[in-house]
C-alpha positions in Angstrom: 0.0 0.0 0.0 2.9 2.6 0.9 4.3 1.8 -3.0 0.6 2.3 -4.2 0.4 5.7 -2.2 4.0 7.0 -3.6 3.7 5.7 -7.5 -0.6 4.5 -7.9 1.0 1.7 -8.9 -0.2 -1.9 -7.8 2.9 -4.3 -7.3 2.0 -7.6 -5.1 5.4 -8.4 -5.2 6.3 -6.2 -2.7 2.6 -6.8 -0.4 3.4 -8.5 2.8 0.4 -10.9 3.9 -0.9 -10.8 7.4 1.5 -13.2 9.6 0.0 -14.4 13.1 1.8 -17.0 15.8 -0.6 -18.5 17.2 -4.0 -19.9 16.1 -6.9 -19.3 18.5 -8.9 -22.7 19.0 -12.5 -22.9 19.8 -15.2 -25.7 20.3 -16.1 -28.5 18.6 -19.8 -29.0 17.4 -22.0 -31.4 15.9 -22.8 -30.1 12.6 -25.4 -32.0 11.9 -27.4 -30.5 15.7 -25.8 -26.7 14.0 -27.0 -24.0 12.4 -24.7 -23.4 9.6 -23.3 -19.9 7.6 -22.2 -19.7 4.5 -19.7 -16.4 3.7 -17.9 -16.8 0.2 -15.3 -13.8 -0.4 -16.2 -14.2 -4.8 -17.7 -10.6 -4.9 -21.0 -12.2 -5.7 -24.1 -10.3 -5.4 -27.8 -10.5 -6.8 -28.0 -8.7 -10.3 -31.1 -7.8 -10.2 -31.6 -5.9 -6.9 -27.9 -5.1 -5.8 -25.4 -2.9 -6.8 -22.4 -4.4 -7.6 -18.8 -4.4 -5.7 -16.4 -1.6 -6.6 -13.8 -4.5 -8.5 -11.5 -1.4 -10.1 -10.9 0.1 -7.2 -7.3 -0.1 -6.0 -7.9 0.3 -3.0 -10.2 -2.2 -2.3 -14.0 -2.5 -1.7 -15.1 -3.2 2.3 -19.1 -3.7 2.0 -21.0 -6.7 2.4 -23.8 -8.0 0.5 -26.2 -10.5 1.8 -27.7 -12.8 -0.4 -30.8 -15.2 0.5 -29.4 -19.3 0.6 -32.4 -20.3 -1.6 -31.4 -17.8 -4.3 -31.5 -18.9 -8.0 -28.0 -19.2 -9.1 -28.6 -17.5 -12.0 -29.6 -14.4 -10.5 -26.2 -14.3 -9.1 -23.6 -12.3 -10.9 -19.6 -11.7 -10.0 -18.0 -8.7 -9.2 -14.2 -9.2 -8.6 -11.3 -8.8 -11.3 -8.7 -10.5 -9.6 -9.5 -14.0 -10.4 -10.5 -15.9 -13.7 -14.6 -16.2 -14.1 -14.5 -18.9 -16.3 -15.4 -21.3 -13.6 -18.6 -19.3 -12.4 -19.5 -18.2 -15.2 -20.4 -22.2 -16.4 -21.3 -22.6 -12.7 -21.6 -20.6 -9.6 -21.6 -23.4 -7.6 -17.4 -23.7 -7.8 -17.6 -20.6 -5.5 -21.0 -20.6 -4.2 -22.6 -23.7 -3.8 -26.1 -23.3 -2.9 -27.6 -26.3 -3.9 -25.0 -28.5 -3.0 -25.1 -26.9 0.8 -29.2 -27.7 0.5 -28.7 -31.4 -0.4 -25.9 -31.9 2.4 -29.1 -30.0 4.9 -31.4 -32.7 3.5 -29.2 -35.7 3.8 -28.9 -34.7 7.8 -24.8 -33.5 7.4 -26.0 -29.8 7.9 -28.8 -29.3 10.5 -29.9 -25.8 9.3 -28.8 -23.5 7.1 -28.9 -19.8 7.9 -31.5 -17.9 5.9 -29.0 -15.4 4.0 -25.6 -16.3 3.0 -22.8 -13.4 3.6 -20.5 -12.1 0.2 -17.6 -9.1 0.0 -15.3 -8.5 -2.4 -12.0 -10.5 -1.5 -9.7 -7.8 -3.0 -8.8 -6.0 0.8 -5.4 -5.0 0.6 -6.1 -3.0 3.7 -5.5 -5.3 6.7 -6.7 -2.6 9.3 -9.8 -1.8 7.4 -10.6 -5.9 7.1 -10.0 -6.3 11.3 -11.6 -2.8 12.0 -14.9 -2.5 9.5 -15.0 -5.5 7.6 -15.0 -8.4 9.8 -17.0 -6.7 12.4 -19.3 -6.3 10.2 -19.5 -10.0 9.2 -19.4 -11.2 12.7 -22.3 -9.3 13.5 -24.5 -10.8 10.4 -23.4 -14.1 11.9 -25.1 -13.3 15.4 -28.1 -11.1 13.5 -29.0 -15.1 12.2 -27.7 -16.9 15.4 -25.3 -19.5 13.7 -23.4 -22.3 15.4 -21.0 -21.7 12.7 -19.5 -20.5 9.5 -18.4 -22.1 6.0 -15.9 -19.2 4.3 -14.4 -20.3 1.2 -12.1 -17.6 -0.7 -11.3 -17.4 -4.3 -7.8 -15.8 -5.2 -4.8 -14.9 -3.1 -5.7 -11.8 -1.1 -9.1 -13.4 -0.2 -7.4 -16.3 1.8 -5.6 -13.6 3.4 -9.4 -11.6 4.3 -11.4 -15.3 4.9 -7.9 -16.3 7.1 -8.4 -13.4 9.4 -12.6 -13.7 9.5 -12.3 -17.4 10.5 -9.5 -16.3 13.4 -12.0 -14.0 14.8 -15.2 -16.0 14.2 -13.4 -18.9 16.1 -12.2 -15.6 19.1 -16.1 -15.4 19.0 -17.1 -18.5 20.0 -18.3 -19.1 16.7 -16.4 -22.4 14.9 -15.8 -22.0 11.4 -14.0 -23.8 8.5 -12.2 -22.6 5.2 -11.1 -24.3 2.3 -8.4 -23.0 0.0 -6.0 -24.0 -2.6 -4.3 -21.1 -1.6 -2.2 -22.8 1.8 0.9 -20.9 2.0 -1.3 -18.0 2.9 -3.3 -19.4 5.4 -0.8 -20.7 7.0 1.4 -17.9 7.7 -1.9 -16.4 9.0 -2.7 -19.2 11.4 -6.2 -19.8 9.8 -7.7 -22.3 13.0 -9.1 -24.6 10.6 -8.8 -25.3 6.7 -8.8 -28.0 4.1 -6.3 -27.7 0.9 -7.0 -28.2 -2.7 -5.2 -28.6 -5.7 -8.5 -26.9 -7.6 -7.5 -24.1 -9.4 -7.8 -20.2 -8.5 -11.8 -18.9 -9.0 -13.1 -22.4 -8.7 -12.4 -23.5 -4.9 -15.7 -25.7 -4.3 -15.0 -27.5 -7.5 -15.3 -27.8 -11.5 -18.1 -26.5 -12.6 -21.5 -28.5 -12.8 -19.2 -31.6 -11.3 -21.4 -31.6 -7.9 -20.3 -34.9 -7.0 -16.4 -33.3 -6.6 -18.2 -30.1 -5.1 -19.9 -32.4 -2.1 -16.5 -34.1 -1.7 -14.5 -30.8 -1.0 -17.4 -29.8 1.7 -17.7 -33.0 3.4 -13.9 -33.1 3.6 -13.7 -29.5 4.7 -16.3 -30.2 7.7 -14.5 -33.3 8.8 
């Protein structure tokens, strides 16, 4: 951000990622007794009634958009340049996977899920702003709908970085929460509590589009 602020110039070759020691540990829960969040950081918002996320800015875009869990995917549309839409675009289940979170419900893994799912725009560059503004203001969503706990899944680099951060203070809440990534390097030098690594590729971290028998693998292995 200082080289941004000297030059308006964008170089992520000189950004240093959030680095923590320790990783705060919270309760276990039965999922299946829980109420459960979803919180996806793929700048997704509904088309026809919301604006969109600021994706040019620089500087990053800190609002949240909540979007109801039994929304038609296709009334879903993508606001974030910083990974590749190819995956969502055939599918928006490989970041936000509605359906496949309602058939794990109905099969008894899930025991409810909350009534709107939470989305922001995963290109934060501004750690102070994501501790000071935007997770508080995730946090409190979660407790609006009185979850058990939280599903975050991030789709490019400086998402894992935001979604690292949001599951450390969900778990400081009292509230447990999983990610999954392929991004691990990240969350790791974070100290994200708890994750589950892919091999998937940037922009599709649930799975390949319209395979939902891969997509209910990666959750089911995440909530393990």
């Amino acid at each position: 951000l200082a080289h941004y602020e000297k030059t308006g110039e964008t170089n992520f070759k000189l950004y240093e990622y959030s680095r923590n020691e320790d990783a705060p540990s919270g309760k276990a829960i039965d999922l299946s007794q829980s109420k459960l969040l979803f919180v996806t950081s793929s700048g997704a918002y509904l088309k026809a009634s919301q604006t969109a996320f600021d994706a040019a800015n620089p500087l990053g875009d800190y609002s949240v958009r909540l979007i109801p869990q039994s929304s038609r995917l296709d009334d879903l549309a993508f606001a974030h340049e910083h990974y590749d839409h190819q995956y969502v675009d055939q599918d928006p289940q490989s970041l936000v996977p509605l359906r496949i979170l309602e058939s794990l419900q109905a099969d008894g893994v899930i025991g409810e899920l909350a009534e709107n799912i939470v989305s922001f725009h995963g290109y934060t560059p501004n750690v102070s702003i994501i501790l000071d503004e935007l997770i508080p203001q995730i946090i409190g969503l979660a407790k609006d709908q009185q979850v058990d706990a939280a599903l975050l899944v991030p789709a490019w680099p400086l998402c894992t970085q935001a979604v690292s951060l949001l599951n450390r203070a969900f778990e400081i809440e009292g509230i447990p929460s999983v990610m999954t990534t392929w991004r691990d390097g990240i969350a790791r030098i974070a100290k994200a509590p708890r994750a589950s690594f892919t091999k998937l590729p940037r922009g599709a971290s649930v799975g390949a589009p319209h395979d939902s028998a891969q997509q209910r693998r990666v959750l089911e292995a995440t909530f393990e």
